[in-house]
DSSP file (Angstrom, degrees, kcal/mol; ACC not computed):
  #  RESIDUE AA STRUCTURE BP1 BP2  ACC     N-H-->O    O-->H-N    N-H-->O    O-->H-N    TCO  KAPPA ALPHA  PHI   PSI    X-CA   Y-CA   Z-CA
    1    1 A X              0   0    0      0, 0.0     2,-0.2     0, 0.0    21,-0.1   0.000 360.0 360.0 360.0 122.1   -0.6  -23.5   -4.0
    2    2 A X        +     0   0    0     19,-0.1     2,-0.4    16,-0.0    19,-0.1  -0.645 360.0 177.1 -75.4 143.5   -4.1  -25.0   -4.4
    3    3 A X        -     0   0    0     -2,-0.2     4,-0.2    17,-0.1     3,-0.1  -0.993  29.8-149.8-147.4 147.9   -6.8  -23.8   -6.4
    4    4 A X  S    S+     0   0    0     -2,-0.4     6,-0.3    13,-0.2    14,-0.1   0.589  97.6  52.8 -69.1 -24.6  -10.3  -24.4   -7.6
    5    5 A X  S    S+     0   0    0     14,-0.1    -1,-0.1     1,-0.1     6,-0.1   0.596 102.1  59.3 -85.7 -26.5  -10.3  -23.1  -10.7
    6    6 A X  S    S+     0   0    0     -3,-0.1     2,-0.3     5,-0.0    -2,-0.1   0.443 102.4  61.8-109.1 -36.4   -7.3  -25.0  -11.9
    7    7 A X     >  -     0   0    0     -4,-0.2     4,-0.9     1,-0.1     3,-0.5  -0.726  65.2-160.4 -74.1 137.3   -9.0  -28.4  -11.2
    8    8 A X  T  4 S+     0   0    0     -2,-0.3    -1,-0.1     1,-0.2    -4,-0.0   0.710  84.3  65.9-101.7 -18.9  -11.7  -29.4  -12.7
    9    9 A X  T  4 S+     0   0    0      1,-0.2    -1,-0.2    -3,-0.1    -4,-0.1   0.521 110.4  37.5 -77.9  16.8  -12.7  -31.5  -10.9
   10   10 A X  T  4 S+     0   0    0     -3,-0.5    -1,-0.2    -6,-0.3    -2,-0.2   0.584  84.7 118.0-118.5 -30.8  -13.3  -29.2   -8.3
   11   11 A X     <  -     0   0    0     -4,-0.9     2,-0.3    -6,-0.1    -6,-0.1   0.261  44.1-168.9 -50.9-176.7  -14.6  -26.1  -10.5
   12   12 A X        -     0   0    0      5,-0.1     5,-0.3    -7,-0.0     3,-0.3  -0.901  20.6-153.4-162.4 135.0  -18.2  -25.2   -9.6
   13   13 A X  S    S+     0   0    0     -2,-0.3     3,-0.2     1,-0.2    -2,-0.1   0.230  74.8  91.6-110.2  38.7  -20.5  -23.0  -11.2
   14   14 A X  S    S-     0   0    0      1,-0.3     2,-0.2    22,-0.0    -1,-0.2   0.879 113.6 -19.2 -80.3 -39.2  -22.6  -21.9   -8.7
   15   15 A X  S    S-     0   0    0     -3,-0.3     2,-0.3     2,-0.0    -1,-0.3  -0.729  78.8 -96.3-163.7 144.5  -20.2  -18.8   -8.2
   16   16 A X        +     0   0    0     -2,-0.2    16,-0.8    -3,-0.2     2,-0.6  -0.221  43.9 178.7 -27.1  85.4  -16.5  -18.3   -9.3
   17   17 A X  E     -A   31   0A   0     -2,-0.3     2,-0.5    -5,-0.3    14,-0.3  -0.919  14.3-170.6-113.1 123.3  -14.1  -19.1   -6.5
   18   18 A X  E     -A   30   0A   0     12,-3.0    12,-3.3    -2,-0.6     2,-0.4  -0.954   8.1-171.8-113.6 124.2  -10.1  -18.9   -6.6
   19   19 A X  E     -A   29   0A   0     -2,-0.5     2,-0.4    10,-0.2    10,-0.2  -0.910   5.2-177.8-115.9 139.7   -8.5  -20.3   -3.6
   20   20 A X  E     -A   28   0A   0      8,-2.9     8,-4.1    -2,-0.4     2,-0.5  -0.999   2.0-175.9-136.0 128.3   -4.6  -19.8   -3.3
   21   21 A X  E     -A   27   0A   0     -2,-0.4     2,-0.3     6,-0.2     6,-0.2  -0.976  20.8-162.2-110.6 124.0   -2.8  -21.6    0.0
   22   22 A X    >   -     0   0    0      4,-1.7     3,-1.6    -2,-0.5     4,-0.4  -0.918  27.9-107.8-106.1 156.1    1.0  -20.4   -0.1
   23   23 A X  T 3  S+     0   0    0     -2,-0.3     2,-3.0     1,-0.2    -1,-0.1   0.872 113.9  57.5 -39.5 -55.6    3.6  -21.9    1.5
   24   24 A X  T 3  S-     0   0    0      1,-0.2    -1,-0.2    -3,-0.1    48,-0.0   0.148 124.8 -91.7 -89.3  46.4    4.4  -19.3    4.1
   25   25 A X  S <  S+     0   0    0     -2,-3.0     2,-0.3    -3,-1.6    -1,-0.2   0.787  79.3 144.7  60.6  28.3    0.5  -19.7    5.5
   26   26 A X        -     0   0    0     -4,-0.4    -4,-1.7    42,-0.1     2,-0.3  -0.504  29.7-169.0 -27.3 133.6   -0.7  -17.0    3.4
   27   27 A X  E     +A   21   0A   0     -2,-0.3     2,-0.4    -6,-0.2    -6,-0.2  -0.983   6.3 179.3-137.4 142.0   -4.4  -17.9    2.2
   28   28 A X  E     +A   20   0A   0     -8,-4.1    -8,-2.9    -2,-0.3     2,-0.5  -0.961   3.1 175.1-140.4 130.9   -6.2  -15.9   -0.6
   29   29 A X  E     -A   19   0A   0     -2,-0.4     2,-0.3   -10,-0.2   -10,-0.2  -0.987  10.9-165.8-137.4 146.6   -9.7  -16.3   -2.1
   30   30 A X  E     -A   18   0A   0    -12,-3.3   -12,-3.0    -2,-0.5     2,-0.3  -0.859   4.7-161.8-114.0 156.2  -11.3  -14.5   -4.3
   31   31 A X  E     -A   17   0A   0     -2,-0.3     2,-0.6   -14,-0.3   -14,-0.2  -0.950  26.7-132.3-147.4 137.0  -15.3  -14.8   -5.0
   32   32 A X        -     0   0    0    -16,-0.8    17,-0.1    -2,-0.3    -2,-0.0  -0.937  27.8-172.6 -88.7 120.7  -16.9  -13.5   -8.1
   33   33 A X  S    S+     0   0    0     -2,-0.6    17,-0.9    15,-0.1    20,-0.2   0.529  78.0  54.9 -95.3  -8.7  -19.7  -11.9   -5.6
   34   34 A X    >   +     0   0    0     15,-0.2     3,-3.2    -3,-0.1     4,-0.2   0.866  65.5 114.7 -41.1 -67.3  -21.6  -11.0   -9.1
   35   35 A X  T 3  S-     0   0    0      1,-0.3    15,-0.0     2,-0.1    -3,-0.0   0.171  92.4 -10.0 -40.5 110.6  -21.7  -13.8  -10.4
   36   36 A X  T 3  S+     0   0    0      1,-0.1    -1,-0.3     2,-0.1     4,-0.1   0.784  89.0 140.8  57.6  27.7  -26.3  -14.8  -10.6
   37   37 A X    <   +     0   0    0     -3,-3.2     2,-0.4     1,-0.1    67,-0.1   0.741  53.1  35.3 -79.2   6.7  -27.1  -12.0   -8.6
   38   38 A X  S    S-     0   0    0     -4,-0.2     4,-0.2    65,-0.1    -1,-0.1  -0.991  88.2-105.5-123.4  96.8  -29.8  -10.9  -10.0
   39   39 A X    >   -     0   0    0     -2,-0.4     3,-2.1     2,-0.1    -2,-0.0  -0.109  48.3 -88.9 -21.3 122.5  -32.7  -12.8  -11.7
   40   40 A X  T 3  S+     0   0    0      1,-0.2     3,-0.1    -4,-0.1    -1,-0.1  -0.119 112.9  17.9 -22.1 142.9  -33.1  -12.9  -15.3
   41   41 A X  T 3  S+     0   0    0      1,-0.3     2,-0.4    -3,-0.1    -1,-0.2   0.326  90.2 130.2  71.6  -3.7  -35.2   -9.8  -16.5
   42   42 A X  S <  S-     0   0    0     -3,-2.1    -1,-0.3    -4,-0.2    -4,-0.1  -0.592  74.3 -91.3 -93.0 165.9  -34.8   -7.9  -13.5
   43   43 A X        -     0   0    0     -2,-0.4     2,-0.3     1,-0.1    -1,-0.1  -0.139  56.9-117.9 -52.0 139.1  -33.6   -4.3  -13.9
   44   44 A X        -     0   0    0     -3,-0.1     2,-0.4     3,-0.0    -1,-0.1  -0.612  21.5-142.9-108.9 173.8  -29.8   -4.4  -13.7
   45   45 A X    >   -     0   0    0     -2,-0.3     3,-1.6     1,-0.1    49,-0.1  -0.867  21.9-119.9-131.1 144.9  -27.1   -2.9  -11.4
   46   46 A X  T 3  S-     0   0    0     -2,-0.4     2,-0.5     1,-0.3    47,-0.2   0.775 102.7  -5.3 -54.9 -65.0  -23.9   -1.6  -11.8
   47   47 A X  E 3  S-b   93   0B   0     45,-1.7    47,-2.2    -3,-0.1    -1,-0.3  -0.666  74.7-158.3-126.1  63.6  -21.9   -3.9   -9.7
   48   48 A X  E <   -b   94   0B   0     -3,-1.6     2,-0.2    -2,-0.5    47,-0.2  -0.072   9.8-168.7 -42.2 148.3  -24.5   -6.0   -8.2
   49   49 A X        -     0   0    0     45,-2.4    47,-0.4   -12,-0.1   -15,-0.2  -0.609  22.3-131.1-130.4  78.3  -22.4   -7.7   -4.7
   50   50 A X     >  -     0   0    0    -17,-0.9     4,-0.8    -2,-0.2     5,-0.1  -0.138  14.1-157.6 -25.8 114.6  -24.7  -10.8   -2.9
   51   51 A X  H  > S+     0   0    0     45,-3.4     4,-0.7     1,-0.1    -1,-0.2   0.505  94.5  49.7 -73.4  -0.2  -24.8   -9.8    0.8
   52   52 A X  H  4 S+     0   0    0      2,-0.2    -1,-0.1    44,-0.1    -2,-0.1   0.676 111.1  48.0-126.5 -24.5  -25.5  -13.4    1.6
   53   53 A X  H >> S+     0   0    0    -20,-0.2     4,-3.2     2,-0.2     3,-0.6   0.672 112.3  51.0 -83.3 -21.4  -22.4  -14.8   -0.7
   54   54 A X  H 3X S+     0   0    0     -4,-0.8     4,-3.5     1,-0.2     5,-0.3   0.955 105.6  50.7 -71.3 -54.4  -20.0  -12.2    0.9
   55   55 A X  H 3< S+     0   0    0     -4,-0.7    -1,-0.2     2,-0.2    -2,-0.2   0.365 113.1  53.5 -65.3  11.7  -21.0  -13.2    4.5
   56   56 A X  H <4 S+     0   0    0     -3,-0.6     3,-0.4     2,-0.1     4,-0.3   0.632 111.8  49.0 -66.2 -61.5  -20.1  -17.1    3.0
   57   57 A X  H >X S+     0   0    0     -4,-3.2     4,-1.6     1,-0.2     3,-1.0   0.872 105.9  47.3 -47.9 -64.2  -17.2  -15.9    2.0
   58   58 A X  H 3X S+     0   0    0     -4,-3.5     4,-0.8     1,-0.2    -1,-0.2   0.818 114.7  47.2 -29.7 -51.6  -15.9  -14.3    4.8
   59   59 A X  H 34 S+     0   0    0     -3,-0.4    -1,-0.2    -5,-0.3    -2,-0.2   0.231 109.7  48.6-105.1  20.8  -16.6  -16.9    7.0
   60   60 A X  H <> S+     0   0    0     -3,-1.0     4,-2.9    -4,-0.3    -1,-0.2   0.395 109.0  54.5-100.5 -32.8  -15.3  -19.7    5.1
   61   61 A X  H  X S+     0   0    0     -4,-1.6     4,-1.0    -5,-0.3    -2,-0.2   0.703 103.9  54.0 -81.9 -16.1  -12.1  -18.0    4.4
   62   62 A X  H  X S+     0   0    0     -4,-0.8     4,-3.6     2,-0.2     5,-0.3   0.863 116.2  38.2 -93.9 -33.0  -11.4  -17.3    7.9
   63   63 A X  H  > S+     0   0    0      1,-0.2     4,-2.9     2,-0.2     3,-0.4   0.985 110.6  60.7 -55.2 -54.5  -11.9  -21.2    8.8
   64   64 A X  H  X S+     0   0    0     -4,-2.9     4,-2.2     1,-0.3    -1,-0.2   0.752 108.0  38.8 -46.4 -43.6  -10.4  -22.0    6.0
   65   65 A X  H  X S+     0   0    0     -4,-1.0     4,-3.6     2,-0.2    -1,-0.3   0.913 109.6  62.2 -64.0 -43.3   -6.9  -20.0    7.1
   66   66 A X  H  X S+     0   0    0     -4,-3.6     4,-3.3    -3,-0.4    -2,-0.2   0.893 106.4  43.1 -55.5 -34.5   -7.3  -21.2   10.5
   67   67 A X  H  X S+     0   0    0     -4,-2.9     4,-0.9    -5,-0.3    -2,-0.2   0.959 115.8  48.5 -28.7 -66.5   -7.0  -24.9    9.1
   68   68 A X  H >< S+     0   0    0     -4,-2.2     3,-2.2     2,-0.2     5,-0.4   0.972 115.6  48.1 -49.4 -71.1   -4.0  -23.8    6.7
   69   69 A X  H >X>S+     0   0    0     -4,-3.6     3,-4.1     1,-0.3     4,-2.1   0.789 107.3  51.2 -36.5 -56.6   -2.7  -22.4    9.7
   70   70 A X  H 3<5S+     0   0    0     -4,-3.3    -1,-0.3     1,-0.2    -2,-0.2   0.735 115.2  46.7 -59.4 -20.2   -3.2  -25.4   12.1
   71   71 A X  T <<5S+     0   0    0     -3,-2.2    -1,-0.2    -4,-0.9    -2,-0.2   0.332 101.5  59.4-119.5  43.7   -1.5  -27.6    9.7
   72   72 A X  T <45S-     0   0    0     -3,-4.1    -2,-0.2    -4,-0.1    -1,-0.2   0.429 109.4-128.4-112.0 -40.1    0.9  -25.6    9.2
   73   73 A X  T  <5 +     0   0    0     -4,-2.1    -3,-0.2    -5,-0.4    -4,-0.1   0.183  52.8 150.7  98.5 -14.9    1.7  -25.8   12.8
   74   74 A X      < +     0   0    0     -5,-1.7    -2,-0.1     1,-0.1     3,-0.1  -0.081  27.0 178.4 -30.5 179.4    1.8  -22.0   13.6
   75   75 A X        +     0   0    0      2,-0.1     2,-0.3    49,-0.1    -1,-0.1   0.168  47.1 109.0-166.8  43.5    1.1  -20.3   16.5
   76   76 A X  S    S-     0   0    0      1,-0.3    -2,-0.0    47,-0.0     0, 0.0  -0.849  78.9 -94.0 -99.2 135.9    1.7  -17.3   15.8
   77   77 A X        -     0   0    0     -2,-0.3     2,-0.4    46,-0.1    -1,-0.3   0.133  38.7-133.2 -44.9 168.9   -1.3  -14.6   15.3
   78   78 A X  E     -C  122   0C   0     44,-1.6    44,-2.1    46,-0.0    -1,-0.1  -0.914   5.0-140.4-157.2 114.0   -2.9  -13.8   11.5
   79   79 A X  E     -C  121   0C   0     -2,-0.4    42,-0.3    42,-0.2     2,-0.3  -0.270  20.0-158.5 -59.5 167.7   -3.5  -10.9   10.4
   80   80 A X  E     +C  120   0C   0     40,-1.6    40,-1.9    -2,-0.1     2,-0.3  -0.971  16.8 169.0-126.1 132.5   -6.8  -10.8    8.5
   81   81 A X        -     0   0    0     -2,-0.3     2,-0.5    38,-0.2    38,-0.2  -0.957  11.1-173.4-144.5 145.8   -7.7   -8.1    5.8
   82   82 A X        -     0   0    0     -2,-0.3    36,-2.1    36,-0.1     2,-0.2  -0.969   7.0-175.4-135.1 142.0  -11.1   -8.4    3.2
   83   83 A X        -     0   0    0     -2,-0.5     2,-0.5    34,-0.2    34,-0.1  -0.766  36.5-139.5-144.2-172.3  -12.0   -6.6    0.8
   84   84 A X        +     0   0    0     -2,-0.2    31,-0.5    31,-0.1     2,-0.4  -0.989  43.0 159.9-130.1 124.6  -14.4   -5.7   -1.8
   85   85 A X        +     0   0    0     -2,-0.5     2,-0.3    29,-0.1     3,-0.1  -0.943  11.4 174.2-148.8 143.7  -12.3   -4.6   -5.5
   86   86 A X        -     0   0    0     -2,-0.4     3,-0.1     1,-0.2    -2,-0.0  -0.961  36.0-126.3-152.4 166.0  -13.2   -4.5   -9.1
   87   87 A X  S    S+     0   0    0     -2,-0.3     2,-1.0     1,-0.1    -1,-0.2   0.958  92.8  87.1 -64.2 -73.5  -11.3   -3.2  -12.5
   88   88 A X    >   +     0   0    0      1,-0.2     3,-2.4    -3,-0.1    -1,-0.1  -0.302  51.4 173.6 -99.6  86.8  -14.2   -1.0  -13.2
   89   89 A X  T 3  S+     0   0    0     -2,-1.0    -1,-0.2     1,-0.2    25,-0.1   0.549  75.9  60.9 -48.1 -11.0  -13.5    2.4  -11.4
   90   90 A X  T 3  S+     0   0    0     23,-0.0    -1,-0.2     2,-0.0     2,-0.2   0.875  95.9  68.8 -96.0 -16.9  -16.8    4.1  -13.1
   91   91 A X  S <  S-     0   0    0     -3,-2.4     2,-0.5   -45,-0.1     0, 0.0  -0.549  74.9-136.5-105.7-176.0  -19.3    1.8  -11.7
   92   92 A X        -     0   0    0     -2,-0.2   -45,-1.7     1,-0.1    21,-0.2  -0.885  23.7-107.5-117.6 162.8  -20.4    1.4   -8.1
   93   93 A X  E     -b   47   0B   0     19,-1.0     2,-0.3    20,-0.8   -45,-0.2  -0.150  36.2-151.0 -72.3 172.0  -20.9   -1.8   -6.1
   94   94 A X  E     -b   48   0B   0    -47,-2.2   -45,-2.4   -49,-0.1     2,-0.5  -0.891  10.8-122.8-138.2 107.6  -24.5   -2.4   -5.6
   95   95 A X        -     0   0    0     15,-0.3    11,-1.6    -2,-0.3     2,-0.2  -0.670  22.7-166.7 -77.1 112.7  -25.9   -4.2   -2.8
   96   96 A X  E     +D  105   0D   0     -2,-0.5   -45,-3.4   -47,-0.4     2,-0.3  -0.718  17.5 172.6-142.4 126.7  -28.0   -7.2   -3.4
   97   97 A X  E     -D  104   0D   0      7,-2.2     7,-1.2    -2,-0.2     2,-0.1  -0.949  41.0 -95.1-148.8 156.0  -30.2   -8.7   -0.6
   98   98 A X  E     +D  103   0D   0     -2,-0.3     2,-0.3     5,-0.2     5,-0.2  -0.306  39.1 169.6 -57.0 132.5  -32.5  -10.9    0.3
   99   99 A X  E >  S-D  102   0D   0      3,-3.6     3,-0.9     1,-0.2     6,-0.0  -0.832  76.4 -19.7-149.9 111.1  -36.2   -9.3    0.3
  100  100 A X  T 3  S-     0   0    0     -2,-0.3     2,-1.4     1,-0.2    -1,-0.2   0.991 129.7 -49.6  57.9  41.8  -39.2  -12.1    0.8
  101  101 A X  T 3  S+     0   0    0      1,-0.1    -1,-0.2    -3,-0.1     2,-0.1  -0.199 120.2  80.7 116.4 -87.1  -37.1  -14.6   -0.2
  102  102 A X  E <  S-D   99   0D   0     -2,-1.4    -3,-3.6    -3,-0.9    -5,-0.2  -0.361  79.8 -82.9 -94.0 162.9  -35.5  -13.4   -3.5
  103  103 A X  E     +D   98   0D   0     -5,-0.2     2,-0.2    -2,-0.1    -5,-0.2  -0.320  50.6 159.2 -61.4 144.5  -32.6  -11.2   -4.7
  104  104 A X  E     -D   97   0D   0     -7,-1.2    -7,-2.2   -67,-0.1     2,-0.1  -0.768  48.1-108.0-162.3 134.4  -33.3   -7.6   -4.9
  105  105 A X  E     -D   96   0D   0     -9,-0.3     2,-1.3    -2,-0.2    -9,-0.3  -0.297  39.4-120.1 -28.1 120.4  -31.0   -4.7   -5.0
  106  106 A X    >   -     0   0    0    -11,-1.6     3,-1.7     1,-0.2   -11,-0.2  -0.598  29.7-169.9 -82.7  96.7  -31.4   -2.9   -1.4
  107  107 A X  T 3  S+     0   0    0     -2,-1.3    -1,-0.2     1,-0.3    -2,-0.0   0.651  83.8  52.6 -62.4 -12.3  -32.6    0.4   -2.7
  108  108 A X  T 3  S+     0   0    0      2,-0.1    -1,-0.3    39,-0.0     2,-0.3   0.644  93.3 103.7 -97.9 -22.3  -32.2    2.2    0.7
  109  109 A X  S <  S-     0   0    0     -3,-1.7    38,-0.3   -14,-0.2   -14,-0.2  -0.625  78.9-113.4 -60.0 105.9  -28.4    0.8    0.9
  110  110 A X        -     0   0    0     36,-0.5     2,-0.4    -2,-0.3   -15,-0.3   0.031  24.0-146.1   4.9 131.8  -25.7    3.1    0.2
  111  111 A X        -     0   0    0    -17,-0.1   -18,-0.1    36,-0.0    -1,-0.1  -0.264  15.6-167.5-137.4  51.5  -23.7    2.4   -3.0
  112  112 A X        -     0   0    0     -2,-0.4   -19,-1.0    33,-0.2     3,-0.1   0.484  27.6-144.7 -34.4 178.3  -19.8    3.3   -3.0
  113  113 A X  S    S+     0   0    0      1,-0.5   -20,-0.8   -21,-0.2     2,-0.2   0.603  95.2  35.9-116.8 -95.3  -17.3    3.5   -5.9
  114  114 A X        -     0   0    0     -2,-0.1    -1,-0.5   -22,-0.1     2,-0.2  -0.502  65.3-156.7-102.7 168.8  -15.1    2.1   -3.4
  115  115 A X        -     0   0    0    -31,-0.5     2,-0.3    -2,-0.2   -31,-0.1  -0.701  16.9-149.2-114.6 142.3  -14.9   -0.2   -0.5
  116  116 A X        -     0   0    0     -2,-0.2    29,-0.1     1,-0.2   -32,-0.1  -0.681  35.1 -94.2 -93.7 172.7  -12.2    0.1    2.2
  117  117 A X        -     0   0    0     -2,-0.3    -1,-0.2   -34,-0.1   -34,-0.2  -0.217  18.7-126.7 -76.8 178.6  -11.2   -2.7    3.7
  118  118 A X        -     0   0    0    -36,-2.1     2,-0.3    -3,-0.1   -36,-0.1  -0.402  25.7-165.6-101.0-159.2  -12.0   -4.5    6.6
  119  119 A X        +     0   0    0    -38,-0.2     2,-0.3    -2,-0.2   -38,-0.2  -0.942  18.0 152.4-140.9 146.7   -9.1   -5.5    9.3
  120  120 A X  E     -C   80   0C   0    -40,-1.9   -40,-1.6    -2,-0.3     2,-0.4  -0.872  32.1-131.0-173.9-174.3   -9.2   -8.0   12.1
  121  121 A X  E     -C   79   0C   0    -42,-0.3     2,-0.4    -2,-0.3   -42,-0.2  -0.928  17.7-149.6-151.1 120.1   -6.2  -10.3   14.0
  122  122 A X  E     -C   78   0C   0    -44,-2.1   -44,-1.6    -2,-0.4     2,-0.4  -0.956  18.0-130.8-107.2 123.9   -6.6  -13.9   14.6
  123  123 A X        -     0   0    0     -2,-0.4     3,-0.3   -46,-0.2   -46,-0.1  -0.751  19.9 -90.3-131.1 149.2   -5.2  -15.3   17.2
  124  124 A X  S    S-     0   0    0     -2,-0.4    -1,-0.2     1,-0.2   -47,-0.1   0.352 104.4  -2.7 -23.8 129.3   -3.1  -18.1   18.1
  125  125 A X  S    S+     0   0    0      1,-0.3     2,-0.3   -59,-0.1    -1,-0.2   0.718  83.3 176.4  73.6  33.8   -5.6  -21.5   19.2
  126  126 A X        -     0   0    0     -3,-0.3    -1,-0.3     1,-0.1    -2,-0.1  -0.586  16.4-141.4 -88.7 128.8   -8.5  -19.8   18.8
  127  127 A X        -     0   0    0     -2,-0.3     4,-0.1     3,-0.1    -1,-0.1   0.829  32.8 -80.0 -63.4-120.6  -11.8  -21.8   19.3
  128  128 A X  S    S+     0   0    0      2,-0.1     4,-0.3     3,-0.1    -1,-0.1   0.573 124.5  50.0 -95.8 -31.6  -15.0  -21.8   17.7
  129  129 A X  S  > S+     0   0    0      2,-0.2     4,-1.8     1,-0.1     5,-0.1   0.550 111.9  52.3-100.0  -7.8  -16.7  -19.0   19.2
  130  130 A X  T  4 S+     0   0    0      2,-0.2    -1,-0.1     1,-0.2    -7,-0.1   0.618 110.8  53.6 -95.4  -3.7  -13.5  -16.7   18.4
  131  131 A X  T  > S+     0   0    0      2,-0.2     4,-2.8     3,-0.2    -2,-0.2   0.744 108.2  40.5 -23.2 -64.9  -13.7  -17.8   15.1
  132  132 A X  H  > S+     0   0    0     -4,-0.3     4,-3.5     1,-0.2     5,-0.4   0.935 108.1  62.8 -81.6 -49.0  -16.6  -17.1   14.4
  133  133 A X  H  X S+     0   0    0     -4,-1.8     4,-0.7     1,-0.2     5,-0.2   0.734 112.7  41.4 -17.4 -35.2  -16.3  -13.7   16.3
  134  134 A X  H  > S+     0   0    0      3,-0.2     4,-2.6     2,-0.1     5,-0.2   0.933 105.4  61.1 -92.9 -58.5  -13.7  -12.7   13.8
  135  135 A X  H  X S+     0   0    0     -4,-2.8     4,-1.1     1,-0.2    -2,-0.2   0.912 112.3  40.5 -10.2 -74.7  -15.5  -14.1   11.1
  136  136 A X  H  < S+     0   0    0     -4,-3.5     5,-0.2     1,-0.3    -1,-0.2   0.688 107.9  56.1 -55.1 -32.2  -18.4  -11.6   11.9
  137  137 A X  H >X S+     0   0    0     -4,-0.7     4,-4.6    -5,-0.4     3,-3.1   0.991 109.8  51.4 -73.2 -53.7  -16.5   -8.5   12.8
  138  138 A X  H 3< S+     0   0    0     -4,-2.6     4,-0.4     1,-0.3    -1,-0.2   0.779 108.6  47.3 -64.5 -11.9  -15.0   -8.8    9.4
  139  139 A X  T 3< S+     0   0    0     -4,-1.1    -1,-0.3    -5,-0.2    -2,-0.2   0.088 113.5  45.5-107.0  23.6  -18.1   -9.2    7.5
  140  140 A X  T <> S+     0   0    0     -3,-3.1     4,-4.2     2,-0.1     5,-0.4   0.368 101.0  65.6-108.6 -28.0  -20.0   -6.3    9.0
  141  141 A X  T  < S+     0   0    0     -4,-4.6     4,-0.2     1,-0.3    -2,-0.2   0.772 113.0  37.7 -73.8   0.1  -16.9   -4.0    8.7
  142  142 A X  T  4 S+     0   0    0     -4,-0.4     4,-0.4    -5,-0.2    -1,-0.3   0.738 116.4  50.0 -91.9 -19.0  -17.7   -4.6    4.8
  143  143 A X  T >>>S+     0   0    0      2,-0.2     3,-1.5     1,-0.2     5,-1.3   0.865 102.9  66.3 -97.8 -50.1  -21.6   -4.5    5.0
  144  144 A X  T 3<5S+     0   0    0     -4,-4.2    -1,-0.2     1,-0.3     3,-0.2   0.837  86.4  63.5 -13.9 -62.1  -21.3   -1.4    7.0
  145  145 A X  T 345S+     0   0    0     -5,-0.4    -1,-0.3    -3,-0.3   -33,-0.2   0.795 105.8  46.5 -56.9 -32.9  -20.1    0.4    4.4
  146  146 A X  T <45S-     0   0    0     -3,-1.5   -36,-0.5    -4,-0.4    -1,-0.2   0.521 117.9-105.1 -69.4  -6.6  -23.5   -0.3    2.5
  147  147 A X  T  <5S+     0   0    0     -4,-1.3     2,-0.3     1,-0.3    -3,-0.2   0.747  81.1 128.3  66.4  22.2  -25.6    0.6    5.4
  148  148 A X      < -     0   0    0     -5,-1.3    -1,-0.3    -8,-0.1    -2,-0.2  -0.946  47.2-147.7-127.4 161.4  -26.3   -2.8    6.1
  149  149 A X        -     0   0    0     -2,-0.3    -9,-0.0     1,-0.2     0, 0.0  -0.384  30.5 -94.6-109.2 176.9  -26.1   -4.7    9.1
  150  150 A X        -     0   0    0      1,-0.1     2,-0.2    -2,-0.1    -1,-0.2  -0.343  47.4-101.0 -75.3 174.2  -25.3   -8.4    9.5
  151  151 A X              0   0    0      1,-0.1    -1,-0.1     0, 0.0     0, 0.0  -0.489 360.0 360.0 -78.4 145.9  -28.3  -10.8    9.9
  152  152 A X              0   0    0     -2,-0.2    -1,-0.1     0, 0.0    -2,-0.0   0.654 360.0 360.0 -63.1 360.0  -29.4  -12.2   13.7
C-alpha cells in the first residue's frame, strides 16, 4: 500500500490527497475536495466541493488504476465506483465553480445532503480514448447530480 500522506516527501498542500494501491489491484483515493475552495472573505458554504478538483480527480484516479492494473498484469475488467461522502449528515455539499475566472459557489446548482455514486466498468487493454471515455462518464454521473454539466 502506497500513500501520500504517509511520506512526506510526497505530502502536498495544495489539496489533501490519500492514495491507497492494495495488493489485489484495488486502488483508492480520497481528495479533500474542500480543501481552498473558497477565497478568503467570501461568504461561506456548507460543504463547499471544487468542480474542477473533482473532474482532476476522477480522471487521475482512473489512469492511475489502469497503471496499477497494467502492472499488475491483469486483464481482467475493473469495476469503477466514485463517490462524493462526508461525516457531516446536516450539511449539504455545495458546488463551487469557476465564474470569470475565480471560485464562486454556483447559485443556480442544486445542492444535495447526499450524493449517490457514480458506476462505470473498465475494460481489459483499454486505450486512451476509452480511458478517457470512462474517466468522463464517471465525472458527469457526479456533477449531474448538481445540475452541472461537464466542461467542452
Amino acid at each position: 500500500m502506497d500513500t501520500n500522506l504517509l511520506v512526506p516527501a510526497r505530502a502536498t498542500r495544495q489539496r489533501g490527497v490519500l492514495l491507497e494501491l492494495h495488493h489485489d489491484g484495488t486502488v483508492v483515493t480520497a481528495v479533500d475536495l474542500s480543501h481552498n475552495a473558497l477565497p478568503a472573505g467570501h461568504a461561506a458554504a456548507e460543504l463547499p466541493v471544487t468542480s474542477w478538483n473533482l473532474i482532476s480527480a476522477v480522471f487521475e484516479t482512473v489512469a492511475l488504476a489502469h497503471e496499477y492494473r497494467t502492472a499488475l498484469h491483469a486483464d481482467s475488467s475493473m469495476d469503477l465506483q466514485a463517490v462524493l461522502q462526508t461525516h457531516d449528515t446536516d450539511a449539504r455539499f455545495t458546488p463551487v465553480v469557476l465564474d470569470y475566472g475565480r471560485p464562486d459557489v454556483a447559485e443556480w446548482a442544486r445542492q444535495p445532503f447526499v450524493m449517490q455514486p457514480a458506476h462505470g466498468e473498465l475494460a481489459p487493454f483499454a486505450d486512451d480514448e476509452t480511458l478517457i471515455a470512462e474517466a468522463r462518464e464517471l465525472a458527469e454521473g457526479l456533477l449531474h447530480q448538481f445540475g452541472i454539466d461537464m466542461p467542452a
